[in-house]
C-alpha positions in Angstrom: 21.9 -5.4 -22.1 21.8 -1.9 -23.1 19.3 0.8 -21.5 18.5 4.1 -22.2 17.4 5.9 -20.1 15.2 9.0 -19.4 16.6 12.2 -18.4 14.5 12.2 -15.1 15.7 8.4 -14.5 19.1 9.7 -15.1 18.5 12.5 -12.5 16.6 10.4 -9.8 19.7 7.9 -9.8 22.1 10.6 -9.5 20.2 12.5 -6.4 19.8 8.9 -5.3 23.7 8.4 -5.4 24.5 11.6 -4.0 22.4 11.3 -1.1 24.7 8.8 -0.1 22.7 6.0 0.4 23.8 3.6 -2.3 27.3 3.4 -3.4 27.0 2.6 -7.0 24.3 2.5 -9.3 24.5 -1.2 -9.4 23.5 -1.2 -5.7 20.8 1.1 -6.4 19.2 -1.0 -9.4 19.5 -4.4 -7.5 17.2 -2.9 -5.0 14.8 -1.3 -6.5 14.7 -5.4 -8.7 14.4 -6.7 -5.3 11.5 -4.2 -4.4 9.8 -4.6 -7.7 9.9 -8.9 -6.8 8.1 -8.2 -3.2 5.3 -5.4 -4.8 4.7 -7.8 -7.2 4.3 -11.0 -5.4 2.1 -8.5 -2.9 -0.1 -7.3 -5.9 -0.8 -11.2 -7.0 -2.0 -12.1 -3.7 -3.7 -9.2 -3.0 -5.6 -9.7 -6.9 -6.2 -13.5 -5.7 -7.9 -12.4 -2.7 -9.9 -9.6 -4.3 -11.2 -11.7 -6.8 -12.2 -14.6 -4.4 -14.4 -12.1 -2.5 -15.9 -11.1 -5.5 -16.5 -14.6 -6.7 -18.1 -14.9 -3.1 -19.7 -11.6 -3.5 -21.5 -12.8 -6.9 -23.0 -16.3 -5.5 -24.5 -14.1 -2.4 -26.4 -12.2 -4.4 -27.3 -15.1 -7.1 -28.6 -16.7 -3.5 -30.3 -13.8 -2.8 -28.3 -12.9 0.0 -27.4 -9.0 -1.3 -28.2 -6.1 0.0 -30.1 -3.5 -2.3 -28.1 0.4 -2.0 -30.7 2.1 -0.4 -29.9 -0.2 2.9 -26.6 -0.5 2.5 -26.3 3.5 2.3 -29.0 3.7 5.5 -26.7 1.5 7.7 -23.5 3.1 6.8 -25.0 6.7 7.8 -26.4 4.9 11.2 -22.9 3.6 11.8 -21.1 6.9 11.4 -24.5 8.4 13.8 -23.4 6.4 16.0 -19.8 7.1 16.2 -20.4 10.5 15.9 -22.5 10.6 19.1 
């Protein structure tokens, strides 16, 4: 495989190499795979969980169970009263 890359790619892998803390560039791209594997197994669960709470969120209010904004606004600005005091 063939890539071109972008002159500030090109210059972020070289201060990357001369920094000294890779040894190729090889070294340097298998990393920054590796790292791209973990965010984005992070990120999926992180979207699965979000959008459970929300699917939780949505039958709490369709039960009635919701808050309207003017309440939830009034006990956020007791809680930070209260911290404040």
């Amino acid at each position: 495989m063939i890539l071109e890359l972008k002159l500030n790619q090109e210059k972020f892998i070289q201060k990357q190499l001369d920094s000294g803390k890779f040894d190729s560039t090889e070294q340097l791209i298998d990393l920054a795979f590796s790292l791209l594997e973990i965010i984005g197994d992070d990120y999926l669960h992180w979207l699965e969980e979000i959008r459970n709470k929300v699917d939780i969120a949505i039958a709490e209010l369709e039960d009635g169970q919701g808050l309207d904004g003017e309440t939830v606004i009034q006990n956020i600005l007791t809680k930070f009263k209260q911290v404040q005091e």
